[in-house]
C-alpha positions in Angstrom: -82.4 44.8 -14.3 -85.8 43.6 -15.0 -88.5 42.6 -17.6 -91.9 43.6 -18.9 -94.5 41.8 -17.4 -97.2 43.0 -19.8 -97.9 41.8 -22.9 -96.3 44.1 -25.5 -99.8 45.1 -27.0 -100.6 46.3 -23.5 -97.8 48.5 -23.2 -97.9 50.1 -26.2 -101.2 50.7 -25.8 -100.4 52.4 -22.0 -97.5 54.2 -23.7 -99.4 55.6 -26.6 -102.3 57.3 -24.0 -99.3 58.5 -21.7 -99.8 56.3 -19.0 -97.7 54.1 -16.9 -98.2 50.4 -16.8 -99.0 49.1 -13.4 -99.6 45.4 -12.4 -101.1 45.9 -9.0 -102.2 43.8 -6.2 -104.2 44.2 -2.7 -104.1 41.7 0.0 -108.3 40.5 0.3 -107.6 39.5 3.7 -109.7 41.6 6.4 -108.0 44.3 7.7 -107.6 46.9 10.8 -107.4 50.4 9.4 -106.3 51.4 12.7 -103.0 49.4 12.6 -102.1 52.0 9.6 -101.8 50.5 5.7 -98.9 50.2 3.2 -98.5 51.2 -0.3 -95.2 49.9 -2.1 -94.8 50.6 -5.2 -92.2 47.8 -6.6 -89.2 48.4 -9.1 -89.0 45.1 -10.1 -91.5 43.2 -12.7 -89.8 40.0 -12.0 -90.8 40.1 -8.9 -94.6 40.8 -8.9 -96.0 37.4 -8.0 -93.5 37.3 -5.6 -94.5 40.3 -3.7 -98.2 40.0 -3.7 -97.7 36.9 -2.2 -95.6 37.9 0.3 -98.7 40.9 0.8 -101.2 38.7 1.3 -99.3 36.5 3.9 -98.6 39.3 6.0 -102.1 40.8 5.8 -103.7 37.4 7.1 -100.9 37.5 10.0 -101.4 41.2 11.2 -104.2 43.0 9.7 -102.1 45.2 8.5 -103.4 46.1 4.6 -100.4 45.7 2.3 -100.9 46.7 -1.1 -98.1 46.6 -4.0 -98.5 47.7 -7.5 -95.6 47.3 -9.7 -94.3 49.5 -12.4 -93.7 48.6 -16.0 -90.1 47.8 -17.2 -88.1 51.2 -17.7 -91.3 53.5 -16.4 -90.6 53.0 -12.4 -89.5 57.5 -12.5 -92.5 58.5 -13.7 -94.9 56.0 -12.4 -93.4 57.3 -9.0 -94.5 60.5 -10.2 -97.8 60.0 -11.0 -98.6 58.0 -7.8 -97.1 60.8 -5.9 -99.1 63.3 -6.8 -101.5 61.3 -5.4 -103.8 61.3 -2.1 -103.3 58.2 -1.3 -99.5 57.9 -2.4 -96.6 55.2 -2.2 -95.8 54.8 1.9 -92.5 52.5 0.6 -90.6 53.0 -2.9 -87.4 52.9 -3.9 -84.2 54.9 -5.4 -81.3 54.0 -7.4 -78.6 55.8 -5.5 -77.3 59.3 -4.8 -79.0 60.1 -7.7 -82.4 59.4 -7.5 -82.1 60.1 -3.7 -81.4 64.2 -5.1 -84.3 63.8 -7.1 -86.8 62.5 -3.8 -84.8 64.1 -1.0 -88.4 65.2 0.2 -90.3 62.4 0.6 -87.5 60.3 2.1 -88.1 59.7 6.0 -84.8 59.3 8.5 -84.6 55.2 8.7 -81.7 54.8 11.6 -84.1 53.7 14.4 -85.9 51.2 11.6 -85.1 47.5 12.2 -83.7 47.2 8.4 -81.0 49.7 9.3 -79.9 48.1 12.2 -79.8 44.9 10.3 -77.4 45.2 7.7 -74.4 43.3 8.1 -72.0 46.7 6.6 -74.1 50.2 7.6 -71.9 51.9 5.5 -74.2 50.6 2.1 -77.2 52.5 3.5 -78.0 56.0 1.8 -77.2 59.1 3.9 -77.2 62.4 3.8 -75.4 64.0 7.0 -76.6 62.0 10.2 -79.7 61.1 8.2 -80.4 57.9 6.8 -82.3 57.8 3.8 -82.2 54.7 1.8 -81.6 51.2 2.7 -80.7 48.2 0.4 -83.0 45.8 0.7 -80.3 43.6 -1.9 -77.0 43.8 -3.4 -76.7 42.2 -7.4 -73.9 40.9 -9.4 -74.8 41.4 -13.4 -72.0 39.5 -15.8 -72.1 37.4 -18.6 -74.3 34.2 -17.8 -72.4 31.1 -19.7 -74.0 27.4 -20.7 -71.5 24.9 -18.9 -72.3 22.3 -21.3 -72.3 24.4 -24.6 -69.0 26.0 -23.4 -67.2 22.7 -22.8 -68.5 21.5 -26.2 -66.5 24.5 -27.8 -63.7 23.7 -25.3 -63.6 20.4 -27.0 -63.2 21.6 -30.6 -59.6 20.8 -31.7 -59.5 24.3 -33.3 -60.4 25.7 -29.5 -58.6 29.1 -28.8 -59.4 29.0 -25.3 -59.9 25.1 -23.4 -61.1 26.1 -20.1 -63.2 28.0 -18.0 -60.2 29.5 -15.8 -58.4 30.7 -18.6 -62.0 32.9 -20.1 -60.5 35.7 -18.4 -60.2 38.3 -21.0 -61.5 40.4 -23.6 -59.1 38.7 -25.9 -59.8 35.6 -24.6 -64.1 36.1 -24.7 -63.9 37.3 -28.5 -61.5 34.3 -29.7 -64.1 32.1 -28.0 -67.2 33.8 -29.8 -65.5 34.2 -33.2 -65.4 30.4 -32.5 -68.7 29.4 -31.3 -69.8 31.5 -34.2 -67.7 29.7 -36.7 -68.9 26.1 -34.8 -73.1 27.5 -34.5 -74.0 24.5 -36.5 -71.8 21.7 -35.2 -72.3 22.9 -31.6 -76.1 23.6 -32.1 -76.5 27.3 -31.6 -77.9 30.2 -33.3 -74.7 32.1 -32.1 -72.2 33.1 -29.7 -74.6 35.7 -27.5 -78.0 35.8 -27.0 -79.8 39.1 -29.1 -79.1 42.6 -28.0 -82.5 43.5 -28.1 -83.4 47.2 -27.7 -87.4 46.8 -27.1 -87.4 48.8 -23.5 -87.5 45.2 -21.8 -84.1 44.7 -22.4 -82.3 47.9 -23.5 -81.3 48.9 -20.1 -78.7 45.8 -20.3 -76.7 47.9 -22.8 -77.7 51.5 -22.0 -77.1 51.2 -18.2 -75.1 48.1 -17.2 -72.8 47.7 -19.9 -72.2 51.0 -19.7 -70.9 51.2 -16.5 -68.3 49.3 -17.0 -66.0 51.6 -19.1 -67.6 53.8 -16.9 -65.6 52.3 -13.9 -62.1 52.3 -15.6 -62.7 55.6 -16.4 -63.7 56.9 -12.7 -60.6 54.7 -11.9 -58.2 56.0 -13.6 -59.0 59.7 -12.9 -59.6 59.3 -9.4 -63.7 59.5 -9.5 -65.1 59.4 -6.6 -68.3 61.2 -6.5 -70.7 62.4 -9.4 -68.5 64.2 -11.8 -70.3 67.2 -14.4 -68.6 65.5 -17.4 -67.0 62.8 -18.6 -64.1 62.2 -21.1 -65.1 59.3 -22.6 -61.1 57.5 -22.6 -63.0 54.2 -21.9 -65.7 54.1 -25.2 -63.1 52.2 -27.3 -63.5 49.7 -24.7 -67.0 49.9 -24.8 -67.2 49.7 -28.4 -65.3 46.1 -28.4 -67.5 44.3 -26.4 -70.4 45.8 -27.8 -69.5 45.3 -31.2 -69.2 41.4 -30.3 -72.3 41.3 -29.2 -74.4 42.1 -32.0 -71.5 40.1 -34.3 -71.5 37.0 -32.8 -75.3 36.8 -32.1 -78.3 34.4 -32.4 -80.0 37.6 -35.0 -78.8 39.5 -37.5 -77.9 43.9 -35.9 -81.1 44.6 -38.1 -83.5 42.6 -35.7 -82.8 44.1 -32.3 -85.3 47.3 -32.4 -87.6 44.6 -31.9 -86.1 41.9 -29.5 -87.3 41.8 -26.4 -85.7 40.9 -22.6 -87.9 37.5 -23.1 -86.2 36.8 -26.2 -82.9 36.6 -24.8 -84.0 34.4 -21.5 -85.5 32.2 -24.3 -82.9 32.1 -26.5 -80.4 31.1 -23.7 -82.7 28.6 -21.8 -83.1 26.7 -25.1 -79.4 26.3 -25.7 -79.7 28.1 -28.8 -76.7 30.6 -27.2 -74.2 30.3 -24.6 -73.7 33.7 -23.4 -75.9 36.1 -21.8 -75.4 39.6 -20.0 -77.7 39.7 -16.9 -77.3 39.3 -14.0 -78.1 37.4 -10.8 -81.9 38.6 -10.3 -82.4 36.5 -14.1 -81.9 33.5 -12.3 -86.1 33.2 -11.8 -86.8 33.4 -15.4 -84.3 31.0 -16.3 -84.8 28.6 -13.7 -88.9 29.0 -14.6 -87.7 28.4 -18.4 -86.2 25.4 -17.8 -82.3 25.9 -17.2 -80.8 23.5 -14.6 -79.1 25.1 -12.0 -75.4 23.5 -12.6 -75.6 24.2 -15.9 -75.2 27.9 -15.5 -71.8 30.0 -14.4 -71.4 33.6 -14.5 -68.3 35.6 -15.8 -67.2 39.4 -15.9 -68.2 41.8 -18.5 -64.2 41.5 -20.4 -64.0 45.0 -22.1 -60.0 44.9 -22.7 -59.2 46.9 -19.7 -55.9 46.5 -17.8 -55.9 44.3 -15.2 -59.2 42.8 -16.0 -58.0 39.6 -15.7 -58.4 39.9 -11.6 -61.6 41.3 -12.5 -65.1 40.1 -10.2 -68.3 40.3 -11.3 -69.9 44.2 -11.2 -71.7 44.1 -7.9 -73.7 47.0 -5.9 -77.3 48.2 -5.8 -79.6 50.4 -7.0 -82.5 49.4 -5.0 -83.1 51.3 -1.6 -85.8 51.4 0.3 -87.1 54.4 1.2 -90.1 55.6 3.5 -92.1 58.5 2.4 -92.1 61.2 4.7 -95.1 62.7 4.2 -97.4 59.7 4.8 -99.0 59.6 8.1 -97.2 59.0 11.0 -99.2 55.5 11.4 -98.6 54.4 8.3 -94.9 55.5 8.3 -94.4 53.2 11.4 -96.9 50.4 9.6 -94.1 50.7 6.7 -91.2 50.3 9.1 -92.6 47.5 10.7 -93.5 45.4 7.5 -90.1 45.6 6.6 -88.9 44.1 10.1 -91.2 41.6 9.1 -89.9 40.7 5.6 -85.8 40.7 6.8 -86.8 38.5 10.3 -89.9 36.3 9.6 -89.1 32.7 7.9 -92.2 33.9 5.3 -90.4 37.7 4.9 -86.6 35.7 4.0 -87.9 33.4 2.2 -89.6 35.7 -0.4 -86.3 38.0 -0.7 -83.6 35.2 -0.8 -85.5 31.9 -1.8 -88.6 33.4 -3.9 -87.1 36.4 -5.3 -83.8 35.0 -5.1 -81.6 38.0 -3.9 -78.4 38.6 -2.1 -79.1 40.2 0.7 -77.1 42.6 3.1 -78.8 41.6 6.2 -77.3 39.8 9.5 -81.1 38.1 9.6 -80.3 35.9 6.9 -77.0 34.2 8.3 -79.3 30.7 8.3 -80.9 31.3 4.4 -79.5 28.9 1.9 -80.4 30.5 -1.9 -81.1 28.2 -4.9 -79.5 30.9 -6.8 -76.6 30.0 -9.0 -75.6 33.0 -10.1 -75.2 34.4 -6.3 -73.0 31.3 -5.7 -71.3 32.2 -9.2 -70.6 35.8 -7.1 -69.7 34.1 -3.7 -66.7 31.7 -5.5 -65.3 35.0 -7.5 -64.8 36.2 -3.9 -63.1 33.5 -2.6 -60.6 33.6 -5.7 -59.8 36.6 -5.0 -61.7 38.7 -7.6 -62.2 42.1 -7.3 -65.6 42.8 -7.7 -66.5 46.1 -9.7 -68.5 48.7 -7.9 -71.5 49.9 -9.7 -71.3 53.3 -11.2 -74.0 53.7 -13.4 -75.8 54.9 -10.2 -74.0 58.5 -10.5 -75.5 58.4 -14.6 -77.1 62.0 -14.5 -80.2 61.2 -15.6 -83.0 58.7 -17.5 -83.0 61.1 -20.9 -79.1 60.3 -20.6 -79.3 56.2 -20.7 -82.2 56.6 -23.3 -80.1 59.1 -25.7 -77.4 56.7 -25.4 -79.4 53.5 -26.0 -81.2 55.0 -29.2 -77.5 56.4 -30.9 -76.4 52.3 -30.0 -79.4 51.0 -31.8 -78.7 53.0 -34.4 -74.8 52.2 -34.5 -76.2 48.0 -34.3 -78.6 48.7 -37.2 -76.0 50.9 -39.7 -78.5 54.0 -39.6 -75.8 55.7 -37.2 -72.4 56.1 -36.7 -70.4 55.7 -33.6 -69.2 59.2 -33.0 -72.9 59.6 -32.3 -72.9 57.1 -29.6 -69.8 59.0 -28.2 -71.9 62.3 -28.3 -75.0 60.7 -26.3 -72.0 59.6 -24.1 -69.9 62.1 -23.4 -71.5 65.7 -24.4 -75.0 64.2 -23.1 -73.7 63.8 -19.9 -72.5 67.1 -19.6 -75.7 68.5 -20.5 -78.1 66.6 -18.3 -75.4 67.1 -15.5 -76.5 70.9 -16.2 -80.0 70.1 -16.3 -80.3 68.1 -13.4 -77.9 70.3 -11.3 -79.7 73.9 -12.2 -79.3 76.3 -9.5 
């Protein structure tokens, strides 16, 4: 759920030599070694301004050094590798779930007598493992399909209109009559097409590869009673998958042949200039969109509709895969440095503000009872509540591994382009998760 920051020149460049792509930043303010320091190194390119400013701002109030590099769209694993193996290594980073938590178990320090712990309005989202807790959200997301209010209702309008209101989009049937229109109506409604490109550069992949994904995953881990990470999969659900995916790259500003090359920045163009009217994100988009131009009640937020049963009760797919996590093996000062910048950021009006305001994130703490966010997707979330729509748990955080989401986004580029059939994207899917179950679960 994030974008490259780096201009695509730069990050082939890194990726050819090897390396990770970092855009880092170090508060100049003077600082007191002996208050202890803090290295975070930051999941989220959207984010980066954000965060060095928020660095800097609490480096000039405590003389406390605060310095945050941030990784690269889709290389946060082995950036947190490299910097690991460092001396002077990450004293704050993050993991997606259960999964990456089995991957750092190590390195992440018990947080139940840390103020963000104690904060959160349900404890029962933190990360545990026994009486240990070992990851704390720091915000919970809602990812969907972002609509144009205006556009829609000028579709709504046509007299051939399957579908004449917003409460009645509520469907897969329902979402693919309305594309098939829109798509039939580009040039009288003034659109390139129904859905913004599917791009597959590795700024915008992980839409298809990880969150739309998890969707069939969910009906599938429903219906067979799935509670934990299983060692395979059936794949009952990729039918599912394969309608909405297939209307995607049908009913799309580009022709399937493009997307190898279309980039997450494409697709926040393409829908802030009105040139689609739907868009799978998710809330955390809202900054580039609102940066591009997009007014905020112009913009609603639906389900992903894959044909499921029941879907029409459906919420938006809301969870995390950001928790914070302390690394152990810094020192003992700059472990309790780490603990108390995060009080900072979840209780000071400068600390909200950057999460909810800034970065414009839901988050799970009691501190922010008196923070009003600009964000309409979040208020997009918070009405599908108060309708009484189940929201969908994320499951994509129990996917077995990175190799697994990238085997599966290359066979669904393939499938988009004609080079590749879809009972290769049902391989990446099902057999490949058996197999880097195996990998990952060796011994």
């Amino acid at each position: 759920m994030n974008k490259t920051i780096t201009k695509a020149i730069a990050l082939a460049a890194s990726l050819a030599m090897g390396t990770s792509v970092l855009a880092a930043c170090s508060s100049s303010a003077s600082v007191d070694p002996s208050k202890g320091k803090v290295y975070y190194l930051n999941f989220k390119p959207e984010a980066a301004d954000q965060w060095k400013e928020v660095a800097e701002k609490y480096t000039k109030e405590t003389g406390v050094q605060v310095t945050v590099e941030t990784a690269a769209s889709g290389t946060y694993e082995q950036t947190l590798k490299s910097e690991m193996a460092k001396d002077q290594a990450p004293t704050l980073f993050q993991v997606n779930g259960p999964v990456g938590y089995a991957r750092w178990k190590e390195y992440c320090d018990d947080m139940k007598d840390t103020a963000v712990y104690k904060q959160l309005e349900d404890s029962s989202v933190a990360l545990t493992d026994g009486d240990k807790v070992v990851g704390v959200p720091y915000v919970l997301e809602s990812y969907g399909i972002i609509y144009n209010k205006e556009l829609l209702q000028k579709y709504f309008s046509l007299p051939d209109a399957t579908v004449t209101s917003i409460d009645k989009l509520n469907s897969f049937k329902a979402l693919e009559s309305v594309a098939d229109g829109i798509q039939k109506h580009k040039d009288e409604l003034g659109v390139q097409g129904a859905f913004t490109s599917a791009g597959f550069d590795s700024s915008s992949d992980w839409r298809f590869k990880s969150q739309l994904a998890g969707v069939p995953l969910y009906y599938e881990f429903k219906a067979d009673g799935i509670t934990e990470q299983p060692a395979k999969i059936t794949g009952s659900t990729l039918q599912n998958f394969k309608n909405i995916f297939d209307l995607y790259i049908t009913d799309s500003t580009v022709d399937p042949t493009q997307l190898s090359s279309k980039t997450g920045e494409d697709a926040n163009s393409e829908f802030a200039l009105g040139d689609a009217v739907f868009y799978q994100n998710g809330t955390w988009a809202w900054t580039d969109l609102s940066s591009a131009g997009v007014e905020a009640d112009n913009v609603g937020m639906l389900p992903i509709y894959i044909g499921a049963k029941g879907e029409e009760d459906q919420g938006l797919t809301t969870g995390s895969e950001n928790y914070w996590c302390i690394n152990s093996k810094a020192s003992e000062r700059d472990r309790k440095a780490t603990a108390d910048f995060l009080k900072w950021m979840i209780t000071s009006k400068d600390g909200k503000n950057a999460l909810a305001v800034e970065m414009g994130f839901s988050t799970p703490f009691k501190t922010f009872s008196d923070v009003k966010t600009e964000n309409p997707l979040i208020d997009a979330y918070t009405k599908s509540l108060k309708e009484g729509k189940k929201s969908i748990p994320w499951t994509y955080t129990m996917i077995p591994s990175e190799q697994w989401k990238n085997d599966l986004g290359s066979a669904l580029l393939e499938y988009a382009q004609g080079t590749g059939s879809w009972d290769k994207v049902k391989s990446a899917y099902v057999d490949g998760w058996a197999t880097e179950y195996a990998a990952a679960n060796e011994g």
